[in-house]
C-alpha positions in Angstrom: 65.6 96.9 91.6 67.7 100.2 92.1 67.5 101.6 88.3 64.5 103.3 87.1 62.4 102.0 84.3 61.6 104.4 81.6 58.8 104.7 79.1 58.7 107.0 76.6 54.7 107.5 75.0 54.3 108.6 71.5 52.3 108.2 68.4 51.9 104.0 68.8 48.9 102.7 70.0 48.0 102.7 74.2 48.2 99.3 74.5 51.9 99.3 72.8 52.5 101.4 75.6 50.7 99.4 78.4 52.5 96.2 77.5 55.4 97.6 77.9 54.8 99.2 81.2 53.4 95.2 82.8 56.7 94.0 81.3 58.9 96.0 83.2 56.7 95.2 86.1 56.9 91.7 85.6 60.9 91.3 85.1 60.9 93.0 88.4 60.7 96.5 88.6 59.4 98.2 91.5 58.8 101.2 89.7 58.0 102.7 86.0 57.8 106.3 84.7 55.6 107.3 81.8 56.9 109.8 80.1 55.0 112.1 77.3 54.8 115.6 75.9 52.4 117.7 73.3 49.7 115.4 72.2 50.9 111.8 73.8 50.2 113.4 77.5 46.7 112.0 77.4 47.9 108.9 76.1 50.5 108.8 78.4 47.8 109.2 81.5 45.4 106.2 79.6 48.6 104.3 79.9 48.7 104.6 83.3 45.4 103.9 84.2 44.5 101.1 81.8 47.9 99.9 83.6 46.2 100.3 87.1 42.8 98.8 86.5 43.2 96.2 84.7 46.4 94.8 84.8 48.0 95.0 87.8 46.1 95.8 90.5 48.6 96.4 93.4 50.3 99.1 91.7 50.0 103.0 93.1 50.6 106.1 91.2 53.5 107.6 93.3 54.0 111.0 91.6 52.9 113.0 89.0 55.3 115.9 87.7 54.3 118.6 85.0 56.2 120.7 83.4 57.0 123.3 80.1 60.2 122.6 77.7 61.1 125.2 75.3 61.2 123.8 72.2 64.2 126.2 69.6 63.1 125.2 66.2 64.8 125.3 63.0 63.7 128.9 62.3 65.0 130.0 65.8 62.0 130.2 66.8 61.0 128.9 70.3 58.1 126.9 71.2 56.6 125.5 74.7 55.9 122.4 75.0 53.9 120.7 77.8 55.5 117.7 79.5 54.6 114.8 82.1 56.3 112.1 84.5 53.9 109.7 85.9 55.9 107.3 88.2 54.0 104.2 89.1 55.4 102.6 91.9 54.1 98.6 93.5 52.6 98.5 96.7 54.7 97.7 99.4 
């Protein structure tokens, strides 16, 4: 398939997460990104490897991008916030 699947990891449980990661894969997606930022980044990377191990098997991570947002709060204020794209992509 040409468009990308997104997921987007917050405060639900991993395996909220993971199930939606082996449906994309099993409508046919080639490849899937986990997104996350601030606290969900760790969930976002047991996503990705509960996805891997036990799940399905013949899928790779391809890439793994990190990056800092600036977060302008209601106060003006501006915050950093930690960010991640893990992009899991099928064997080929």
């Amino acid at each position: 398939m040409s468009e990308e699947s997104i997921i987007y990891v917050g405060n639900k449980p991993v395996m909220n997460y993971v199930l939606a990661v082996v449906t994309q894969m099993n409508n046919g997606a080639e490849e899937v990104t986990i997104k996350a930022r601030g606290r969900a980044i760790s969930r976002a990377v047991d996503v990705a490897e509960i996805v891997r191990n036990r799940f399905v098997p013949d899928i790779d991570v391809d890439n793994i991008d990190i990056c800092t947002e600036e977060i302008v709060g209601n106060d003006g204020l501006t915050t950093n916030v930690s960010t991640i794209e893990i992009n899991l992509k099928k064997d080929s």
